[in-house]
N, C-alpha and C positions, 0 to 999 in steps of 0.2 A: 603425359602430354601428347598432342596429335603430333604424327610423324611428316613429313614432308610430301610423302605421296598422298596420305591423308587428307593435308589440309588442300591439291587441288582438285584431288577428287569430292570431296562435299562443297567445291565449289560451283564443280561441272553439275553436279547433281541441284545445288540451290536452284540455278537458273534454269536446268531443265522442268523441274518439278513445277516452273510455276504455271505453262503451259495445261498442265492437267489436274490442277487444283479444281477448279470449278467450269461450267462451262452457261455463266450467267451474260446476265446482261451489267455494263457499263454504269457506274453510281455516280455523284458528283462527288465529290470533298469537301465539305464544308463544314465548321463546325458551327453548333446551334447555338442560337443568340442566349444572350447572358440579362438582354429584359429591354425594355425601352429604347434608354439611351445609348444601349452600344448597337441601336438602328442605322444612327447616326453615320455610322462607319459600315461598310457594305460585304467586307471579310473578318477574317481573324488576321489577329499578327503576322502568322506564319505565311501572308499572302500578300495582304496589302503593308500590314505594319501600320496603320494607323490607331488601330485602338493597343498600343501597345502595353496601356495602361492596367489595362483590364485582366492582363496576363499571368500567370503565377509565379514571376519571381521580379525582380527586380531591375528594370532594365532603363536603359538611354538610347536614343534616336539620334542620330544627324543624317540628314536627308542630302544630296548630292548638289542639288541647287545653293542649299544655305552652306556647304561647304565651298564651293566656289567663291562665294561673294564675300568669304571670311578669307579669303587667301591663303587657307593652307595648302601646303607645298606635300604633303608624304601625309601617310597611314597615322606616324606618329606625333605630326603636328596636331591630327583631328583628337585622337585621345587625350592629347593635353588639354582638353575641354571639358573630360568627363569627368562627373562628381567621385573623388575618396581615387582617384588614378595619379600614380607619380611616375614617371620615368626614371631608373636607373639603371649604370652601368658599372661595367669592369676593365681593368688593363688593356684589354683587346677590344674595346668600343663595344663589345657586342651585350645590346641593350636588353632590359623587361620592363616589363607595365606593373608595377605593382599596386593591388589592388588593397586598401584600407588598410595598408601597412602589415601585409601576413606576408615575411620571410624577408625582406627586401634585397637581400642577398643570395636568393635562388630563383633558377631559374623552373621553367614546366608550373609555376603555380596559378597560372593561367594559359586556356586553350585559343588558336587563333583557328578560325575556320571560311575559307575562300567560297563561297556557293555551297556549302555544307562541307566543304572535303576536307578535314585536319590537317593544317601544316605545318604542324612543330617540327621540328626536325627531332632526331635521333640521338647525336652527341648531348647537348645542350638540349633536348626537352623546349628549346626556346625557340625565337620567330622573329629576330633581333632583323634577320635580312628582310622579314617581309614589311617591316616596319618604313622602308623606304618607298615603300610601295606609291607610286603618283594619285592621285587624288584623282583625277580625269578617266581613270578607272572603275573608279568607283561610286554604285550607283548608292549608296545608302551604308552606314556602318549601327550594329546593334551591341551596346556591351551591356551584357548581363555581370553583376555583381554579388557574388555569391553561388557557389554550385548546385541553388535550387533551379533550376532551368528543367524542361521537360523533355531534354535528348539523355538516357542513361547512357548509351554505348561508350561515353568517353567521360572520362571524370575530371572534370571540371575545375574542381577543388576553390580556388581565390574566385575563378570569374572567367566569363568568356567570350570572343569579340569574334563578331558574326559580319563578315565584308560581302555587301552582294552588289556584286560586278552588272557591268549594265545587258550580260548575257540572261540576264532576266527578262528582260522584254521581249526579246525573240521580235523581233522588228530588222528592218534594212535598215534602219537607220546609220549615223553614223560620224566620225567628228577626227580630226584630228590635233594635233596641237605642239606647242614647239615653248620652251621658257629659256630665261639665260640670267644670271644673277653673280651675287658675291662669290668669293675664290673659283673662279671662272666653271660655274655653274650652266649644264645646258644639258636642256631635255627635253626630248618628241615622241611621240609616238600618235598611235591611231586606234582606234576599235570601229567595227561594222560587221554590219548582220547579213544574212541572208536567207530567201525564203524561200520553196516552192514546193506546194502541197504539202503532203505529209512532212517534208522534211525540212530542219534548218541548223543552217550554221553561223556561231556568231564568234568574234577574232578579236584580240586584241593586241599591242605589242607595245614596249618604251622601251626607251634608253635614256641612264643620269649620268651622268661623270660629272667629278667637280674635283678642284684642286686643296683642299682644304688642311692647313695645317695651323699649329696654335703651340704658342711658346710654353713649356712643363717645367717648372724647379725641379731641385733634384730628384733622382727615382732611387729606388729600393738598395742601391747599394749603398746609400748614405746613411740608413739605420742599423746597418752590421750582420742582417741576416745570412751574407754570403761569407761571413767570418767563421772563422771554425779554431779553436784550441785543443790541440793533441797533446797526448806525450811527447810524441817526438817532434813536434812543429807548431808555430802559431801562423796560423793566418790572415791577414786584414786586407779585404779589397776596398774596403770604406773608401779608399781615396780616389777609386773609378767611378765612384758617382757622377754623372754629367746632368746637364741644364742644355735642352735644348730645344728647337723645333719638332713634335712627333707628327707622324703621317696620319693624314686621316683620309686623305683624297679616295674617291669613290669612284669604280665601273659598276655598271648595273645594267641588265639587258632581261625585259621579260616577255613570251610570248603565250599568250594562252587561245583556248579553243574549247569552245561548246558546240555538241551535235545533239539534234535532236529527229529521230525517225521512228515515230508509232510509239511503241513502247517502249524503245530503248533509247537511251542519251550515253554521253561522253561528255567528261571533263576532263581537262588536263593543262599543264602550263610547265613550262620549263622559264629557270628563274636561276640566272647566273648572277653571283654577289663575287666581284673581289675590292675589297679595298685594305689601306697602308697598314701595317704592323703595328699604330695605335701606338698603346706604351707597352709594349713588350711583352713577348709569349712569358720572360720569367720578372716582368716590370723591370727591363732593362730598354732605355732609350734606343730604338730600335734605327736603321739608316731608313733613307726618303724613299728608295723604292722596293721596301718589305713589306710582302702581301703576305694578305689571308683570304683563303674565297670559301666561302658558305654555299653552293649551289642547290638546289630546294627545286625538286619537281616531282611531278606526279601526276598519275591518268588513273579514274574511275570509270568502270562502265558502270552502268546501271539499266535493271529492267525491272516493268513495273506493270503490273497487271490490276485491275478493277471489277471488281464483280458489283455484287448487290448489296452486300452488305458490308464485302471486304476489302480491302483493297493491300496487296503484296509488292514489296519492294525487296530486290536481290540487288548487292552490288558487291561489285569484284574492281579491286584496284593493286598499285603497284605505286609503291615514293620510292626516291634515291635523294640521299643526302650524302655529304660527306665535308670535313673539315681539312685545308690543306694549307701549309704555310712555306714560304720562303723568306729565312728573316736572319738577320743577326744577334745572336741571343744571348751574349753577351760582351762586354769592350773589351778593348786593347789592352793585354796587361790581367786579364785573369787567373788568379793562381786556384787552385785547387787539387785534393789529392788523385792520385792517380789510379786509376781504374782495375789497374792491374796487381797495383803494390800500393796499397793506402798509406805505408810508412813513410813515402815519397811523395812529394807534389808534384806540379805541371803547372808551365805557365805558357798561356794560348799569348804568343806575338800579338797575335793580330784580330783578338777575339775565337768567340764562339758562333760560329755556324750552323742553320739548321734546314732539314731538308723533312717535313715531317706531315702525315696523310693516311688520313682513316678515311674508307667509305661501308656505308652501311645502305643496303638493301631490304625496302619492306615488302612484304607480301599479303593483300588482308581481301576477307569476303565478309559475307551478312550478311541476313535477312530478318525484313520488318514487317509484322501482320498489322492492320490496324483491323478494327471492327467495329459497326458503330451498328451495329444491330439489335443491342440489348437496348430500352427505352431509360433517356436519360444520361449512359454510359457511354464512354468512345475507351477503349479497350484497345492496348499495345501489347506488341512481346516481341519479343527476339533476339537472336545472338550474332557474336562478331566474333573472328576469328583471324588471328596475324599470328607473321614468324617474320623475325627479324633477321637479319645475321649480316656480320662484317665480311666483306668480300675484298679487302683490300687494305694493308698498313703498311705506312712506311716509316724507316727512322734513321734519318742518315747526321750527321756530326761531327764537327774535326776532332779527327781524332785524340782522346780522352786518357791517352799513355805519352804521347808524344807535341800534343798541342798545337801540331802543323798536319796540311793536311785534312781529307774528306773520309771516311769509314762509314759503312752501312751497318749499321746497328740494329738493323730490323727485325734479326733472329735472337740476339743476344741482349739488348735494352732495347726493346720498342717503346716506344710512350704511350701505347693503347693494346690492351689486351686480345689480340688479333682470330682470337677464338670465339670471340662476343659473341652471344643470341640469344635470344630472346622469342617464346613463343605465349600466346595471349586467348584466353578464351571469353568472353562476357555472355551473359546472359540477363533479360532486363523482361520488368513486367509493371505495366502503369495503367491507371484507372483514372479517365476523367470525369468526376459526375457531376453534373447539373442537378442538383437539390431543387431549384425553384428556379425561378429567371431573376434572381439576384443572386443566387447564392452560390457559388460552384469550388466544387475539392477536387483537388489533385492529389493521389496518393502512386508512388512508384518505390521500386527498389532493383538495383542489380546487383549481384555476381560475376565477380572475377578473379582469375586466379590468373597466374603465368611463372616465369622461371624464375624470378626474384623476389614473390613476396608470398606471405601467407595470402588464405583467399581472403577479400574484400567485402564485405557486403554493406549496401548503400543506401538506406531508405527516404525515404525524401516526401514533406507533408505539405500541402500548403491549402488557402482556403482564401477565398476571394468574394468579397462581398461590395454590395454599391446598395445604391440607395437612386430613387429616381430623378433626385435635383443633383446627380452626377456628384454624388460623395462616393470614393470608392477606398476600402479597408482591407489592406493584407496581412496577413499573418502564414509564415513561413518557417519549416525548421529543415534540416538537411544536413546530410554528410557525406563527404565525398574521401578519395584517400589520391596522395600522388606518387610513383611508383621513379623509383631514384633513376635520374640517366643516367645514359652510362657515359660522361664525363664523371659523375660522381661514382660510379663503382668501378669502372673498367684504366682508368688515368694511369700509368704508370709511369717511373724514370723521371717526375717532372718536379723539381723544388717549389713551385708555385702551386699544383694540384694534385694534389695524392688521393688517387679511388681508395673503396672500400666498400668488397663485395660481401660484406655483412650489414651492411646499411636494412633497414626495414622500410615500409612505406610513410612518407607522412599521413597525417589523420586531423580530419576536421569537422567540426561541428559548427553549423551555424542558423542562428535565430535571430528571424527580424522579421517587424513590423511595417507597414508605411501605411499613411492616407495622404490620399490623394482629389483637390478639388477641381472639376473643370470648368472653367470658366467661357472657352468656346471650345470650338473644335483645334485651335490651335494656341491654347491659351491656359492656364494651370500652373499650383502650384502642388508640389510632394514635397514629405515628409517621411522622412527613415530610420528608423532606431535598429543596430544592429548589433550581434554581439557573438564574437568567435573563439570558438576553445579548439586551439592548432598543438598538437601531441606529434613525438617523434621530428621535432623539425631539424632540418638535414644543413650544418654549416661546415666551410673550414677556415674559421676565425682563430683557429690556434695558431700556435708561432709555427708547428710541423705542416701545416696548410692541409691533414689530411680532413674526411668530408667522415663525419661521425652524425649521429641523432641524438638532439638533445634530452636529457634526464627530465627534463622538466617541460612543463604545459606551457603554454601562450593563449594568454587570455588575454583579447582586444574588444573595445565596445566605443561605438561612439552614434555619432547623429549623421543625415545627407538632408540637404535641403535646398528645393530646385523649384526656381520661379523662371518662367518663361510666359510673355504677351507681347503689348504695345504701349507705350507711351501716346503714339498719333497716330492714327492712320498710314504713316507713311515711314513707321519706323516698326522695330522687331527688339526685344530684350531677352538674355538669356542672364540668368543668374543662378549659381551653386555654391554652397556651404558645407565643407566636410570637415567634422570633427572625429579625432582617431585618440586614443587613448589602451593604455593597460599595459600590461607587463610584458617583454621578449623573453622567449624561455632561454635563452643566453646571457639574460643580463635581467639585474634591478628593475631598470624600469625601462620605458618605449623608447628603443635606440635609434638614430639612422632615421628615423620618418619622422615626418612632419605634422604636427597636431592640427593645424589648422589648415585647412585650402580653401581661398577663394577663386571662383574663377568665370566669367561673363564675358560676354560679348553686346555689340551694341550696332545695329545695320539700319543706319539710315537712307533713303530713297530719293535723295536728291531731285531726281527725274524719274519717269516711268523705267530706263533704262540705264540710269546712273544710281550705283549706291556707294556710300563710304560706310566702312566699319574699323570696329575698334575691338581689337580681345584685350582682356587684363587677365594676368592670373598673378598672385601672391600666395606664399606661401611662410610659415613661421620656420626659426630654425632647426636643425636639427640636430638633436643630441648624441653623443658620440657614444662607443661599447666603455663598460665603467672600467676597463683595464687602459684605455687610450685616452692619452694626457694630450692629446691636442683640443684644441679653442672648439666650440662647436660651430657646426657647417654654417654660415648666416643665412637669415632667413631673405627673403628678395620680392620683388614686382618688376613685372616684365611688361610692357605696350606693345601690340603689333597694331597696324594699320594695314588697311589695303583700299584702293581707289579701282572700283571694277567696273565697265562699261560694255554694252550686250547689246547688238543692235538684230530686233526683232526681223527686221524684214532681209539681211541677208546671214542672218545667225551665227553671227561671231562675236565672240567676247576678247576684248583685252584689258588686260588688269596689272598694277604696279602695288607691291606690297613691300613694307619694309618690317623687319624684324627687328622685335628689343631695341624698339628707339631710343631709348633713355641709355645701351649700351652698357648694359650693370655687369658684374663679373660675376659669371655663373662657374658651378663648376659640380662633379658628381663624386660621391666620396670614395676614399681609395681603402682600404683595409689596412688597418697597422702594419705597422713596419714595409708598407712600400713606399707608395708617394705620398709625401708628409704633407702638402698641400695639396693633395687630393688631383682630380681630372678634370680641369680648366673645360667650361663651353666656347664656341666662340662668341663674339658680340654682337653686334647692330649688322646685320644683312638686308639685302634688298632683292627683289625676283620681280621681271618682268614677263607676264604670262599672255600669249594669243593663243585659240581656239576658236574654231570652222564647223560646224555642223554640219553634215551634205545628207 
């Protein structure tokens, strides 16, 4: 593996080298037309995003405008739109997007990426904090489904969700905005550009805070897991199970910043997340001001050079994530054995306390050739290069012999293995050819190897056809792998989550089809048939909670079906149908997901400058794991409304939206033997949103 001084020296060298690579003249970017009617449209996806249809894998649009006028409030209101996407969570609120029902109980099986920059974090592999992300940010969101997409450097595996900020424009433009809503809900921020000459900078920043809490039946000590029978003792804390209000309330503060001068840019954003203890670091009803903060930032340089036929991309970055918790982690009246002498117990007065905090630092470089010099072929390579490592753990606890009382634990039971690291090589090579101006193949694959898994290899086919009365036919196969976090291999001391640094990588294969007919240029209906074979999937659904890979395949197959037009001139329809089916390699048959989803919207135009909408989504119920005797999860329908009003001539919008009118009781599933009735949502909300354009 590359050594530390290694890896910034071939970084200094990427960037220096590109300066002496060629000494041509300047090329455009473009890629070449696919025949006729993709004239219609004046770029590729990767520019304008309009002909996204045309593209080789399978992807969804929501455009910044129509996200506005639909009233979503965060990142993860707009995904709740997308066809075969579910939202769920865990004890700790901290969310994923699952994509056609692969894993629904892990996290990393989808990539989130800001203006290209990956921002999963490192614990969790997950992106739960950027999920709050305000919408006013955001100029366009792209999810791809399935890890046939055209970026190898990062593996994709379920799918992945492409947010491009409105520092794409590179304009002075600029806006700000201010919302305030249910559980005293309020939020502002601003973004703007600026220009001159060669050079520009564009900003953005918010702040959310809300108070938000929601009544929970009993938690996990009502099923007896924290029971223990010995020889010399029995134990029952069953009767400390409480019913109460858990903390959900939220701080949120984000600031980012694009530069752009000649060749070289900067991206970056610092993105501080803390909110309430949820239900419990060990699903023990946690008090109202126990936090957890997810922090999530990151800066890339990049530089980019252009020749005649080539054109070169070096980029060097740095993320810092880290998980940190202040919480009560267990009630009043805890017995358990004692740490020192397990023939004796301890009983914590006054509970369990925790003081507990990993941070982990990334380091990564690359470089991307593209070449479009051969007739027909646009021709990629390159490799990407990270080391990860933990710079920081801590594990403090009332003391565990005595039961009163604070002790640092950090050298002798940490709860994260404080030696963690991780370093990553990839290497990726892709061919796009134009066969004719209808017919274009995509053929790629990558290698990767790093400190926890055999190497990878990725290949990825796909084949894109149209016809010139705008029928267009794909056919896709692909594999991607996802390499375990290290919650899942590094966890220690924790009754809730047990690592295990034998874990392998997940593995998947997937084949799908679509056609697709267009009707205008904003107007179409698609058709999806998909079908996934998921190997090694990573759970800890056992009673010991540790994270093992299952023996067995997962095979999923179902259908997506997405109509979007008009009704009148003066209105907008969206509609999608996803059907999920097939076996969990954990269980009988498809557990925990939901077979069917509907989910549409409806924007009528009132006035030139008034519209109302309507989103619906429904979904069927879903079935429990075949070891769990409770009822299965109900299936639901939800209404949002939103009432938005945009006055052209001094460019301000205000809008009044209300959430799950109908007030139905949602809630997100808990794993056996903690909370018996699961993680209650909350109900009918309202948000009133202004926004200024300057």
């Amino acid at each position: 593996m590359l050594g530390f001084n290694k890896f910034f020296i071939g970084s200094f060298f990427s960037l220096v080298a590109l300066n002496t690579l060629y000494a041509q003249s300047s090329y455009t970017h473009l890629l070449k037309s696919i025949g006729d009617e993709l004239q219609t449209y004046e770029k590729t996806a990767t520019q304008t995003k309009k002909n996204e249809h045309y593209q080789p894998y399978i992807v969804s649009v929501l455009e910044g405008e129509t996200i506005m006028k639909l009233g979503f409030v965060t990142l993860e209101d707009a995904l709740g739109i997308i066809p075969g996407i579910d939202i769920s969570s865990d004890n700790l609120d901290y969310k994923s997007a699952t994509f056609r029902g692969s894993n629904p109980i892990a996290f990393g099986q989808s990539k989130l990426f800001i203006d290209g920059v990956l921002v999963n974090n490192v614990y969790f592999d997950g992106y739960s904090e950027y999920l709050d992300m305000p919408v006013e940010l955001i100029k366009r969101i792209e999810v791809i489904r399935g890890p046939g997409n055209e970026g190898n450097e990062v593996a994709s595996y379920a799918g992945s969700i492409n947010i491009i900020t409105y520092a794409e424009d590179l304009s002075e433009s600029g806006l700000v905005f201010a919302k305030i809503g249910s559980d005293k809900f309020r939020s502002g921020g601003f973004r703007k550009g600026y220009i001159k000459e060669d050079f520009s900078l564009f900003t953005d920043f918010s702040y959310q805070e809300h108070d938000k809490n929601i009544y929970s039946n009993s938690d996990a000590f009502r099923s007896g897991i924290y029971n223990l029978q010995t020889p010399f003792y029995t134990i029952d804390n069953s009767s400390l199970s409480a019913s109460a209000d858990v903390p959900l309330w939220l701080k949120n503060y984000s600031l980012g910043l694009s530069m752009h001068y000649k060749d070289l840019s900067f991206k970056g954003r610092i993105y501080q997340y803390q909110h309430g203890a949820s239900f419990g670091f060990n699903y023990s009803i946690p008090q109202d001001n126990d936090s957890l903060k997810f922090p999530n930032h990151y800066g890339e340089f990049a530089y980019t050079k252009e020749f005649d036929k080539v054109k070169v991309v070096a980029k060097i970055g740095m993320k810092y994530n880290s998980i940190e918790s202040e919480a009560k982690l267990a009630p009043n009246g805890l017995t358990l054995p004692q740490i020192s002498n397990p023939t004796q117990t301890v009983v914590f007065p006054d509970g369990m306390y925790g003081v507990h905090e990993a941070k982990q630092r990334s380091f990564y470089h690359g470089v991307d050739i593209f070449h479009d010099g051969i007739e027909h072929h646009q021709i990629s390579a390159g490799y990407y290069l990270s080391k990860i490592d933990t710079t920081k753990v801590i594990s403090k606890i009332t003391n565990l012999d005595t039961g009163i009382g604070f002790v640092d634990y950090t050298d002798t039971l940490p709860f994260f293995d404080k030696d963690a690291s991780r370093e990553t090589y990839i290497l990726t090579l892709a061919d796009k050819y134009d066969y004719s101006d209808v017919l274009q193949l995509l053929s790629s694959v990558s290698y990767e190897n790093n400190t926890h898994i055999n190497a990878q290899i990725n290949p990825k086919f796909s084949l894109v056809y149209h016809t010139k009365k705008d029928n267009i036919f794909k056919m896709l196969y692909a594999t991607s792998h996802r390499t375990p976090s290290w919650q899942e291999l590094y966890t220690l001391n924790n009754r809730a989550r047990v690592g295990n640094k034998d874990l392998e990588a997940e593995r998947i294969h997937t084949f799908e089809g679509a056609y697709i007919k267009h009707f205008s240029h904003d107007s179409f209906v698609q058709a999806t048939l998909f079908y996934l074979i998921n190997q090694n999937q990573i759970h800890n659904i056992a009673k010991n909670n540790q994270y093992v890979n299952s023996d067995k395949d997962n095979h999923l197959y179902g259908a997506e079906v997405e109509y979007k037009g008009k009704l009148t001139p003066d209105d907008s329809i969206y509609l999608n149908l996803s059907y999920i089916n097939g076996q969990n390699s954990y269980d009988q048959t498809l557990s925990q997901v939901s077979h069917l989803l509907l989910k549409g919207y409806y924007i009528y135009n009132l006035q030139e400058n008034l519209s109302l909408s309507t989103v619906v989504k429904y979904s069927t119920p879903k079935h429990r794991l075949s070891y769990d005797n409770r009822d299965d999860v109900a299936g639901h329908t939800t209404i949002d409304s939103t009432l938005s009003f945009y006055n052209y001539s001094d460019k301000y919008r205000v809008s009044f939206g209300i959430k799950n009118i109908l007030d139905k009781d949602l809630s997100y599933i808990s794993k056996p033997y903690t909370y018996e009735e699961d993680y209650p949502i909350s109900g009918r909300s309202f948000v009133l949103s202004f926004s200024k354009e300057f």
